[in-house]
BAFI-3210 file (N, C-alpha, C; in Angstrom, 3 decimals, decimal comma, padded with zeros to 6 digits):
// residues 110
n [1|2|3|4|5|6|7|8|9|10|11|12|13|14|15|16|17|18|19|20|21|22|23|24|25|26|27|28|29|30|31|32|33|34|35|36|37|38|39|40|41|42|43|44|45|46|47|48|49|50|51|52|53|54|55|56|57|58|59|60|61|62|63|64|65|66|67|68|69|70|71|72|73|74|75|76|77|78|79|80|81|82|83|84|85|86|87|88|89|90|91|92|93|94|95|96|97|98|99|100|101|102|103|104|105|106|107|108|109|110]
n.u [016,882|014,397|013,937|012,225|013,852|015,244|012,768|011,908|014,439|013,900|011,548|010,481|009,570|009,226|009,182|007,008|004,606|004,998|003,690|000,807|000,127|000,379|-001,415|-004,267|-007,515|-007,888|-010,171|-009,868|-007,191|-007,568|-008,055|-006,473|-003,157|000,405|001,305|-001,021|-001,158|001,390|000,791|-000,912|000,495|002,484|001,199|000,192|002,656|002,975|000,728|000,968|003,633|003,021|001,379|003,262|003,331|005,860|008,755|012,120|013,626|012,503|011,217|008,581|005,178|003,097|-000,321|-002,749|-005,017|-007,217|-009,762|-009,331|-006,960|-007,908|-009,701|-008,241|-006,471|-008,303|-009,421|-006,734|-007,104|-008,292|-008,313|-005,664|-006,254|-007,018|-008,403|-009,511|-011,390|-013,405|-013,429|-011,059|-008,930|-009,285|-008,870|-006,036|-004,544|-005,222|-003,577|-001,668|-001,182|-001,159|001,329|003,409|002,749|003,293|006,069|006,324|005,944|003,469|001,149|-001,489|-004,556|-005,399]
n.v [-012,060|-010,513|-007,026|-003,878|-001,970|-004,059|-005,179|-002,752|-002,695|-004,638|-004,322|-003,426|-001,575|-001,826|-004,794|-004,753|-004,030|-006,074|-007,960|-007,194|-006,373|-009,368|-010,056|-009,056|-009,881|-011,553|-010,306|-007,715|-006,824|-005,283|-002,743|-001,561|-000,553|-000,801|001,778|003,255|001,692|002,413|004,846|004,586|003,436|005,314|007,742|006,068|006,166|008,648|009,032|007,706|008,960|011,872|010,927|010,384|007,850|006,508|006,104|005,756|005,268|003,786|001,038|-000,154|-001,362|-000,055|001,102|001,251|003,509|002,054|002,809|005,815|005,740|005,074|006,769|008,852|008,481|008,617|011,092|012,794|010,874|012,426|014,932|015,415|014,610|011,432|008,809|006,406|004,098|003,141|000,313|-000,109|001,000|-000,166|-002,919|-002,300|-001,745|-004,349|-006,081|-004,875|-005,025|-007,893|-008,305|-006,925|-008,852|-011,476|-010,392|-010,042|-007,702|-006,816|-007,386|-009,707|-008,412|-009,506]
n.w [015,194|013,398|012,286|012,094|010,609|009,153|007,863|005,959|004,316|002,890|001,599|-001,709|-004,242|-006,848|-006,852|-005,362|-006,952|-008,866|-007,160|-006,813|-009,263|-010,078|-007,856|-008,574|-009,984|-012,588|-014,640|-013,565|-014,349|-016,671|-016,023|-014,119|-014,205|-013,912|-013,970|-012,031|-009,668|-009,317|-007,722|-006,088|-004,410|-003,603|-002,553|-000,617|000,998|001,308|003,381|005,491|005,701|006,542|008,732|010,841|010,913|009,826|011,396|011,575|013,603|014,886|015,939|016,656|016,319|014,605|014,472|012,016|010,363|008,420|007,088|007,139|005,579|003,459|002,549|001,715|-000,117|-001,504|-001,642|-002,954|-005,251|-006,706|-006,846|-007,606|-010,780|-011,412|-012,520|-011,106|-009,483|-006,491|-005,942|-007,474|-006,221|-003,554|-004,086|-004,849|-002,525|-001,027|-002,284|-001,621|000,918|001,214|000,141|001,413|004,054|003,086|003,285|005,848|006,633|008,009|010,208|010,830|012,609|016,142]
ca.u [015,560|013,980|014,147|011,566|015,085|015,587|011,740|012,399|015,234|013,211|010,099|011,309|008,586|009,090|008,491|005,313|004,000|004,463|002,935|-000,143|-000,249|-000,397|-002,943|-005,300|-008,131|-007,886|-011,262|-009,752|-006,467|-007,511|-008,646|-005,379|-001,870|001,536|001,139|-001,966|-000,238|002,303|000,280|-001,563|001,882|003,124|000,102|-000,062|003,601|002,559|-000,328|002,424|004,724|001,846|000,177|003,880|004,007|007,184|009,903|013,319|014,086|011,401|010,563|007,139|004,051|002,129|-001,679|-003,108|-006,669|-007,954|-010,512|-008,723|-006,160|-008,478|-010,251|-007,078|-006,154|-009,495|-009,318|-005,870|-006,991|-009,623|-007,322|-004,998|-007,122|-006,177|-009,604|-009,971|-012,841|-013,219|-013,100|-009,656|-008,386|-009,376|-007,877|-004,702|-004,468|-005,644|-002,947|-000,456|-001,128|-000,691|002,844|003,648|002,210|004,120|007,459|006,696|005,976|002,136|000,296|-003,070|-004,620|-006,010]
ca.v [-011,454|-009,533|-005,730|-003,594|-001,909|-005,078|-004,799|-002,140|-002,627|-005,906|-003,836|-003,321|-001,104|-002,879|-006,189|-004,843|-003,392|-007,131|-009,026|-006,499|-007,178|-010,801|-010,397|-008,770|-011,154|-011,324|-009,379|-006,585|-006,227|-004,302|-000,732|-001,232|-000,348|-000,169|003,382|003,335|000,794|003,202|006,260|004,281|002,830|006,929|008,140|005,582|005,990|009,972|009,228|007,058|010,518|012,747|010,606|009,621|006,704|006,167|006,398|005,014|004,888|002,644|-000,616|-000,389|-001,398|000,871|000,753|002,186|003,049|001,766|003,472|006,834|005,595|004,868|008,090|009,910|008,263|008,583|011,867|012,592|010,735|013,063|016,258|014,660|014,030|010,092|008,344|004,736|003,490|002,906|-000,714|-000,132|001,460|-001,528|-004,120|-002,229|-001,603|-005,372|-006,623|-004,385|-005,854|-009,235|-008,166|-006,750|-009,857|-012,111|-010,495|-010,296|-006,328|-006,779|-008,616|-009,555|-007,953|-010,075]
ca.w [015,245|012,283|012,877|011,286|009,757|008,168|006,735|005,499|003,095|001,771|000,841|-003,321|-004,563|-008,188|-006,711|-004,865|-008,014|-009,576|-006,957|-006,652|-010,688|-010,435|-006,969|-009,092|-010,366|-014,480|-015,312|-013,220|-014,930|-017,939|-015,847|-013,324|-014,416|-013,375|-012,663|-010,821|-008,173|-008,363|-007,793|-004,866|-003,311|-003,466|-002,126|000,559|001,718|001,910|004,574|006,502|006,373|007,471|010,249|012,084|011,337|009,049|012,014|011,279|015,039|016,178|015,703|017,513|015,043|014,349|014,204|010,801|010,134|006,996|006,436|006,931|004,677|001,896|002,453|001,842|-001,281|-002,761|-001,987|-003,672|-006,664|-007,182|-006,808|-009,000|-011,469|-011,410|-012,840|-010,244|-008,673|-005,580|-005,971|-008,020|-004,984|-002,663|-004,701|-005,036|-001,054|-000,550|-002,588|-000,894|002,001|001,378|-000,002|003,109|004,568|002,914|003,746|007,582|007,423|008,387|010,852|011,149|014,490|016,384]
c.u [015,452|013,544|012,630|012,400|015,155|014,102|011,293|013,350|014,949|012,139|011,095|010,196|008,354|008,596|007,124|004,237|003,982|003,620|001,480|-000,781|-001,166|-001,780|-003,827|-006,166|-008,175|-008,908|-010,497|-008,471|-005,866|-007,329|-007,363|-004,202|-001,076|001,488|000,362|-001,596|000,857|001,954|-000,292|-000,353|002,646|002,268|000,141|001,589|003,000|001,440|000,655|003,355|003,920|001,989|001,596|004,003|005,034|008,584|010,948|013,610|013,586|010,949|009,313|006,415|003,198|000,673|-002,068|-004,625|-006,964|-008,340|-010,071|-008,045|-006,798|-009,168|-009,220|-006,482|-006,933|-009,863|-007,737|-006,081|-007,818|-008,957|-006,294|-005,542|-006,805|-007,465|-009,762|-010,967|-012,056|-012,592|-011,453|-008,536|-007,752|-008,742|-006,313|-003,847|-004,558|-004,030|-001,411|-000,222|-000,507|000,877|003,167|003,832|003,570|006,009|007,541|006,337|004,778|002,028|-000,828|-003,425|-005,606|-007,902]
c.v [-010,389|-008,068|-004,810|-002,856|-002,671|-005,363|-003,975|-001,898|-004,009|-005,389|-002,986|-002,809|-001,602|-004,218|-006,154|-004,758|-004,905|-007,860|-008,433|-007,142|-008,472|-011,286|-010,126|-009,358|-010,129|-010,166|-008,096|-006,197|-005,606|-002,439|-000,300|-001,302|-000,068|001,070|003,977|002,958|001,911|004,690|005,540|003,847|004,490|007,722|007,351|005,626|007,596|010,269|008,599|008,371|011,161|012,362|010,145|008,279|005,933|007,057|005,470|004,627|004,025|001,504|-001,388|-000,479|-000,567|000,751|001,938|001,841|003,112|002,484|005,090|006,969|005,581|006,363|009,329|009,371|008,517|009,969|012,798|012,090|011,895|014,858|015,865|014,170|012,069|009,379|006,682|005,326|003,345|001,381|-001,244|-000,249|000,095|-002,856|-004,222|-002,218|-003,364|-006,265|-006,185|-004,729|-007,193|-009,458|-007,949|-007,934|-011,104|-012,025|-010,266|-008,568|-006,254|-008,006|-008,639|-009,126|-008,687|-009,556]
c.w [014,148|012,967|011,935|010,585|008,900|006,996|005,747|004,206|002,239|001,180|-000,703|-003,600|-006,011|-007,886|-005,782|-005,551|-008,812|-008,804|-006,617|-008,294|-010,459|-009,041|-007,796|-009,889|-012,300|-014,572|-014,882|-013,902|-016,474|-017,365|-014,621|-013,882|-013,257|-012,564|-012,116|-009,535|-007,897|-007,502|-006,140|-003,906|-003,242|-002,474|-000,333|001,847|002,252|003,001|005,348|006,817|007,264|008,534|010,722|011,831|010,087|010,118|012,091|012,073|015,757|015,417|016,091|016,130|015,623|014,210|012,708|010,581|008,878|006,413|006,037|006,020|003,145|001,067|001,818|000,575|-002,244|-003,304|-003,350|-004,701|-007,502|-007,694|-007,895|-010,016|-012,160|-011,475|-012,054|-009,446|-007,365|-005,118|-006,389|-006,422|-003,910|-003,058|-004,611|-003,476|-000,606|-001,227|-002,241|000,041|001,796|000,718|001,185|004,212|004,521|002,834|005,402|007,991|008,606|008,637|010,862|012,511|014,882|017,559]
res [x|x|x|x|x|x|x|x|x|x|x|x|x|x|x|x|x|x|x|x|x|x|x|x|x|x|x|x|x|x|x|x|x|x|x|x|x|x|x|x|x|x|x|x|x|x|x|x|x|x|x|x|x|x|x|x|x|x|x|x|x|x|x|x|x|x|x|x|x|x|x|x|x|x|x|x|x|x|x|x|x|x|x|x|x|x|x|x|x|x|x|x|x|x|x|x|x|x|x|x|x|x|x|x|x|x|x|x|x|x]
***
């Protein structure tokens, strides 16, 4: 049985940052870089510290609210002076997901 431990040491933040790349539809990957994904995959682990829910001890899933999450990056880019759209944002979050996805971290809720 897969542990969320074991999801854990398969999430490679280099290989999330390529397959976010190649999610991203052509037109859009002129105004997204490398270190935007990385700025949004830094950002988004730091709302996971905050809100509780990055605990080593538990293996319970977690519920995460979206919209909060997005709110909280968008803010952060803005303070950081870190120039993405909103739409940037959403792409880079959408394609983080379906990394996630495709290693078993994230489920769809039914």
């Amino acid at each position: 049985m897969k542990t969320q431990e074991d999801d854990l040491l398969v999430y490679d933040e280099d290989e999330a940052v390529k397959f976010i790349l190649n999610y991203i539809p052509a037109e859009d990957k002129k105004q997204i870089t490398e270190e935007k994904i990385e700025y949004v995959l830094d950002v988004v682990y730091e709302f996971y510290d905050e809100n509780g829910l990055i605990d080593e001890d538990s293996t319970e899933d977690a519920s995460i609210d979206e919209e909060e999450m997005f709110k909280f990056i968008l803010k952060c880019a803005k303070k950081d002076k870190i120039e993405m759209t909103e739409d940037e944002i959403q792409l880079i979050l959408d394609g983080e997901y379906e990394y996630g996805k495709s290693l078993g971290i994230y489920t769809e809720e039914e």
